[in-house]
C-alpha positions as CSV (number, residue, x, y, z in Angstrom):
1,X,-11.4,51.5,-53.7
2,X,-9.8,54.0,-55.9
3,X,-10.8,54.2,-59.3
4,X,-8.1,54.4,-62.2
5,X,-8.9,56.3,-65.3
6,X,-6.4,56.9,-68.6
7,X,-6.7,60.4,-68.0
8,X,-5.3,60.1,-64.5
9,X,-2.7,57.4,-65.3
10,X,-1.9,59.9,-67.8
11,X,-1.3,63.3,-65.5
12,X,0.4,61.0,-62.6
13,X,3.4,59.5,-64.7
14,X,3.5,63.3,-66.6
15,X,4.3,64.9,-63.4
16,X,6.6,61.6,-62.4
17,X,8.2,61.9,-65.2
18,X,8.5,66.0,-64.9
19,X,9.9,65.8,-61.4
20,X,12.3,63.5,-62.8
21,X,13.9,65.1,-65.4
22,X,14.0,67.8,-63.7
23,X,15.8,66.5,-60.4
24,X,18.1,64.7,-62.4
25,X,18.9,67.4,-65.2
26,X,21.5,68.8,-62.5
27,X,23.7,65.5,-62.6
28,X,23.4,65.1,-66.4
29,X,24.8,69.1,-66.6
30,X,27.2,67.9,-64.2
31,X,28.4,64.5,-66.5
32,X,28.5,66.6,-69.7
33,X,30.7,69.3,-67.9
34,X,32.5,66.8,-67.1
35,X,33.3,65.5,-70.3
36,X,34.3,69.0,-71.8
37,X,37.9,70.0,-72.4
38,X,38.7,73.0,-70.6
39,X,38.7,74.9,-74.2
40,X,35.2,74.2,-74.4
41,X,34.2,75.7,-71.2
42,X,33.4,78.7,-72.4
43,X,30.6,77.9,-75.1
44,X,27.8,79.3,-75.2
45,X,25.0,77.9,-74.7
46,X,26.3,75.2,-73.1
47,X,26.9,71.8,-74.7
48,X,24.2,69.0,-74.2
49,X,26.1,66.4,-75.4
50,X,29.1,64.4,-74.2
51,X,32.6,64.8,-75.3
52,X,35.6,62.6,-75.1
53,X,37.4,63.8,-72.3
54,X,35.6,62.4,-69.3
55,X,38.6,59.2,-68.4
56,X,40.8,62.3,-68.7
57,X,39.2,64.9,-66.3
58,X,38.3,61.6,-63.7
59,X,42.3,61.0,-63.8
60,X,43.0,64.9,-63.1
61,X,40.4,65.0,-60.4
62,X,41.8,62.3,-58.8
63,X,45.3,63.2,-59.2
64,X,44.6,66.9,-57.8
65,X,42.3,66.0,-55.0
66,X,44.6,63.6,-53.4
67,X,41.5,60.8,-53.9
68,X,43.5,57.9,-52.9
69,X,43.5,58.5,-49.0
70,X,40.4,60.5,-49.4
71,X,38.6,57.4,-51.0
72,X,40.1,55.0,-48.1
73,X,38.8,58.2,-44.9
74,X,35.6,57.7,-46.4
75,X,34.7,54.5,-46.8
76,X,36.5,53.5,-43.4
77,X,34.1,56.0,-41.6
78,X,30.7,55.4,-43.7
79,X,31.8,51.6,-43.0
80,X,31.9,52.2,-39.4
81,X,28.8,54.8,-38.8
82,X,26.7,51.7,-41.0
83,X,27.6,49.4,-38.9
84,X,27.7,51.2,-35.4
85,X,24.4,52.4,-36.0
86,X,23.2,49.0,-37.0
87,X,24.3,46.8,-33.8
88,X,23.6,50.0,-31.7
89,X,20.4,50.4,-33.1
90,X,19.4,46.6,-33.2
91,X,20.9,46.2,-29.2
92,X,18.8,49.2,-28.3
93,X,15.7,47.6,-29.8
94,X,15.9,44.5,-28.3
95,X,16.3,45.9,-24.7
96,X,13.5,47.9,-25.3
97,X,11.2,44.9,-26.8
98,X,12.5,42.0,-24.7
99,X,13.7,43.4,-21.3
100,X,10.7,44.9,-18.5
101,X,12.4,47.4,-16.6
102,X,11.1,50.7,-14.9
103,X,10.6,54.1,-17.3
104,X,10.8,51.4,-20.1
105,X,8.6,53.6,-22.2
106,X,10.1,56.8,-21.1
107,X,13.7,55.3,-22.0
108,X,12.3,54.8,-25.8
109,X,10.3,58.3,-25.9
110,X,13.5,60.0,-25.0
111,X,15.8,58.0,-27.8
112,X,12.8,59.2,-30.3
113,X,12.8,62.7,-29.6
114,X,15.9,62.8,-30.5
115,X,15.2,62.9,-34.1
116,X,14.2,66.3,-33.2
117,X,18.1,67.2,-32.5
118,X,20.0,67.1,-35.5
119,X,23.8,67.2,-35.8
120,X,23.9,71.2,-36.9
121,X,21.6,71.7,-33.0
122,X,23.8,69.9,-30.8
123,X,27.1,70.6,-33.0
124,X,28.8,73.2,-30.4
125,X,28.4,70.4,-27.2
126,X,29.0,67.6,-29.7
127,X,32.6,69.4,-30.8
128,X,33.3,70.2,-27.1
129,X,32.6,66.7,-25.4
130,X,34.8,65.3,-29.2
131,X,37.6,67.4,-27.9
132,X,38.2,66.0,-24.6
133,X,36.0,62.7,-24.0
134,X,36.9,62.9,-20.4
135,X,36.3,66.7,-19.6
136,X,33.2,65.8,-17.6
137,X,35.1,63.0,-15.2
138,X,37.5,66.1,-15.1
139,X,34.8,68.8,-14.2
140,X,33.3,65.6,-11.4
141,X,37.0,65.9,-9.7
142,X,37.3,69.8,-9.9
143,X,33.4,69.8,-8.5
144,X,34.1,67.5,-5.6
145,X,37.8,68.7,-4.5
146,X,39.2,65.7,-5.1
147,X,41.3,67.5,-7.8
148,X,42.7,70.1,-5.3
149,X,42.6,67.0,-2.9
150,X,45.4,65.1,-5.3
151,X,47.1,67.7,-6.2
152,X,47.9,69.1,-2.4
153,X,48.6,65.6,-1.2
154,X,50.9,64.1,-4.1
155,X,51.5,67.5,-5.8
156,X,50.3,66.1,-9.0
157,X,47.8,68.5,-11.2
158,X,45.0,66.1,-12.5
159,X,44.4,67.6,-16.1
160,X,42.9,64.7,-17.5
161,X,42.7,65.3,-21.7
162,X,41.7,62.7,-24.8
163,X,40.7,64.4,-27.7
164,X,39.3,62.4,-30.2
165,X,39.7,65.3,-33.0
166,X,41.6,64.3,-36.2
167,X,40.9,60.8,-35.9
168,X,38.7,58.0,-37.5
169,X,37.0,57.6,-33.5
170,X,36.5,61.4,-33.7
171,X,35.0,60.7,-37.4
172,X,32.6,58.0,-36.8
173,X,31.4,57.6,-32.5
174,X,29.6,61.0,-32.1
175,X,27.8,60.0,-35.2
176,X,26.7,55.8,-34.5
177,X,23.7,56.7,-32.1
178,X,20.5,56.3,-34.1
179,X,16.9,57.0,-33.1
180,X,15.6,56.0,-37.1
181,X,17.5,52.6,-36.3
182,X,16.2,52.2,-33.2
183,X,12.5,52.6,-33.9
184,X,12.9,50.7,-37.2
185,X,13.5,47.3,-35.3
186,X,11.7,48.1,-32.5
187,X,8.9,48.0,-34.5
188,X,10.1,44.9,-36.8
189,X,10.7,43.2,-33.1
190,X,7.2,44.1,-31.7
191,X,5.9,41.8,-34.8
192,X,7.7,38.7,-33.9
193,X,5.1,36.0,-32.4
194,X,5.3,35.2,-29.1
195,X,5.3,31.9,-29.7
196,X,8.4,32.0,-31.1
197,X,9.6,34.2,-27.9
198,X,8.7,31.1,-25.5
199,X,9.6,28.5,-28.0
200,X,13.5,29.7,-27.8
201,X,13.3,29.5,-24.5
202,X,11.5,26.6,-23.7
203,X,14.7,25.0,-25.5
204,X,17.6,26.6,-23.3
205,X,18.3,29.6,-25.5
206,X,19.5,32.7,-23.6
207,X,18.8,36.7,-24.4
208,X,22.3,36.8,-26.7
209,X,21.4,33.3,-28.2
210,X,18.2,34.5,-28.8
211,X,19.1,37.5,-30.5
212,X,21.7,35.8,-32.7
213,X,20.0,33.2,-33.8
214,X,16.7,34.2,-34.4
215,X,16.1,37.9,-34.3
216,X,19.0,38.2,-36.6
217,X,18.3,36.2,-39.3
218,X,14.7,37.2,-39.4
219,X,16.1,41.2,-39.3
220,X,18.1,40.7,-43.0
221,X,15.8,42.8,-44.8
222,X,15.8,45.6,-42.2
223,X,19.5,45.3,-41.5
224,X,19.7,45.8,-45.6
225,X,17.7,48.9,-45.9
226,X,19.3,50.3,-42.7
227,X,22.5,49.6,-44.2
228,X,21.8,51.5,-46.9
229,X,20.7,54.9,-45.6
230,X,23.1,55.0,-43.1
231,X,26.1,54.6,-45.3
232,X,24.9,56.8,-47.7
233,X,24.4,59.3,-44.5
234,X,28.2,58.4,-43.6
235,X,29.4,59.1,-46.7
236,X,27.8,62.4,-47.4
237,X,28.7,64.0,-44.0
238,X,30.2,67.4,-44.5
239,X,29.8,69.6,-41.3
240,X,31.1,67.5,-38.7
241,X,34.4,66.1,-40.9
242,X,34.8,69.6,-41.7
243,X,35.3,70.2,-37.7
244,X,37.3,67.8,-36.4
245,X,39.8,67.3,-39.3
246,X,42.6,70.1,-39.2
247,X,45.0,67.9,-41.7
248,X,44.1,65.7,-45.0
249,X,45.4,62.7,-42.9
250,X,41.6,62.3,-42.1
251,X,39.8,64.3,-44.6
252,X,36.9,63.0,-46.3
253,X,36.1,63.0,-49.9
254,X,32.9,65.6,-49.3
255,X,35.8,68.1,-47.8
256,X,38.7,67.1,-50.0
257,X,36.1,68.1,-53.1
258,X,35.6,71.7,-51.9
259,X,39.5,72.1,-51.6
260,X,39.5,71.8,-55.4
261,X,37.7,75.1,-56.2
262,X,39.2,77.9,-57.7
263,X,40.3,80.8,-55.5
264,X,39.4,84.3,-56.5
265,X,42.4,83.9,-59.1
266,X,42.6,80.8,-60.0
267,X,41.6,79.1,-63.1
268,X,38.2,77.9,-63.0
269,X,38.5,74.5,-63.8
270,X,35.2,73.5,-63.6
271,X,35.6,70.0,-66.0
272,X,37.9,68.7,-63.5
273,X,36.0,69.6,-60.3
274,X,32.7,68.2,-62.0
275,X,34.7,64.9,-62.7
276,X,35.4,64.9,-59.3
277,X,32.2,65.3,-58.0
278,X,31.4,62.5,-60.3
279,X,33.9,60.4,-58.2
280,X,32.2,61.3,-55.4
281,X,29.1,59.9,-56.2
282,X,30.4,57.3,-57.2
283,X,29.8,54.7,-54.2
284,X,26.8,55.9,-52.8
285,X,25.0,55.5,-56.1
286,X,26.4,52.1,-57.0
287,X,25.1,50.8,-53.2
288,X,21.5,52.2,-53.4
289,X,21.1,50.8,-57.3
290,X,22.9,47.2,-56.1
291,X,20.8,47.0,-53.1
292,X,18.0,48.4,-54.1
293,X,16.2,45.4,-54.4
294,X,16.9,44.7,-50.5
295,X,16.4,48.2,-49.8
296,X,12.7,48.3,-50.8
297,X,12.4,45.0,-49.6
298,X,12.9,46.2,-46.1
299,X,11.1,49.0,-45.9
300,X,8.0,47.6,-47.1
301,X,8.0,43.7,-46.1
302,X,8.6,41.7,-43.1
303,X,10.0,37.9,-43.0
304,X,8.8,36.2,-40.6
């Protein structure tokens, strides 16, 4: 049992309260620039208090940075990485818990050690395979000679090519596969009674029925807090949109924002860019403090 004291109640929500303010002293500098004229940029100190001009910077920001299609690339591909990741990560599970098959455990080891393998690791292969989805049935042909084989008896080169870059598919499929997902319901799935296992199929239901009907409902909490990090993870990707965009036709917000910086002569308006960033934020912030109360909810309880 551990023993609270006033003195320690005291020194835990001082340095709560410290680490607070000052993680969250960045986005308030960031609010107030925002706010500023451009006149006012150059005050010193700084200004610590809000001015009128925030409605006008956002509408700048927006206007500048092209948000409109930049709004509807992002939220199209943090939509579709949320829920990839959740049906991938929820079918995965269920093989895992429900099915026996051989190298069972093996199969789940090797899904978790890829947590180990972030994005930035695997980014050159990832870009490569994104490139041309069917380079390795292409390097299977050349390997066997049944490339040289088609081409000497029809004459026809077999150069088989689908690049998935500048496109939502390039955006969002190298990015569904998830190993947090995947142990999160395995584990939610290893709680569920047997009972209930044999009961569902003592009355007819199948593996898909079974999953629908039962698992799913009971999975709402974890499908709420998974939905959560992983949109917030689609939304603030910045390496791999960065890649396999070339045009704005699929830019995201997180690379349309760094197009509005100033180049070596350009007028640094920061105000603007700020406001923009504020835009940014925007959605990610308002689904964490809507869903919080789900979030929390499935990370910590189970409903069984």
């Amino acid at each position: 049992m551990i023993e609270k004291t006033p003195i320690l109640n005291f020194v835990t929500h001082a340095v709560l309260i410290t680490a607070t303010l000052l993680m969250c002293f960045p986005i308030y500098v960031s609010f107030i620039t925002a706010t500023l004229p451009l006149e006012r940029m150059a005050e010193l100190p700084k200004p610590l208090l809000p001015d009128d001009q925030l409605l006008v910077n956002m509408a700048a920001a927006w206007e500048k940075g092209g948000f409109s299609t930049l709004y509807m690339n992002s939220l199209i591909s943090a939509t579709i990485i949320m829920v990839g990741k959740i049906v991938i990560a929820m079918i995965t599970a269920f093989s895992l818990v429900y099915f026996r098959f051989r190298f069972r455990g093996i199969a789940f080891w090797m899904i978790f050690i890829t947590l180990m393998l972030p994005l930035e690791v695997r980014i050159v292969p990832t870009y490569e395979v994104a490139s041309n989805v069917l380079l390795p049935l292409q390097r299977i042909l050349e390997w066997t000679g049944l490339a040289w084989l088609i081409q000497t008896a029809s004459g026809i080169r077999v150069d088989l090519n689908w690049s998935l870059i500048n496109s939502y598919a390039g955006l969002t499929l190298p990015l569904i596969a998830t190993a947090t997902g995947t142990f999160l319901f395995r584990q939610f799935f290893l709680t569920i009674p047997d009972e209930l296992t044999e009961a569902a199929k003592m009355d007819g239901s199948g593996a898909l029925r079974f999953l629908w009907d039962v698992l799913l409902p009971l999975s709402r909490t974890n499908i709420a807090a998974l939905a959560v990090i992983m949109f917030v993870f689609g939304w603030n990707q910045y390496l791999w949109p960065l890649l396999v965009t070339s045009g704005s036709e699929y830019r995201t917000l997180t690379i349309g924002l760094t197009f509005m910086q100033p180049g070596p002569d350009g007028a640094s308006d920061w105000n603007v860019i700020l406001a923009g960033a504020l835009l940014v934020m925007l959605p990610p912030v308002a689904v964490v403090v809507f869903a919080q109360r789900w979030f929390v909810k499935g990370l910590v309880n189970s409903e069984k």
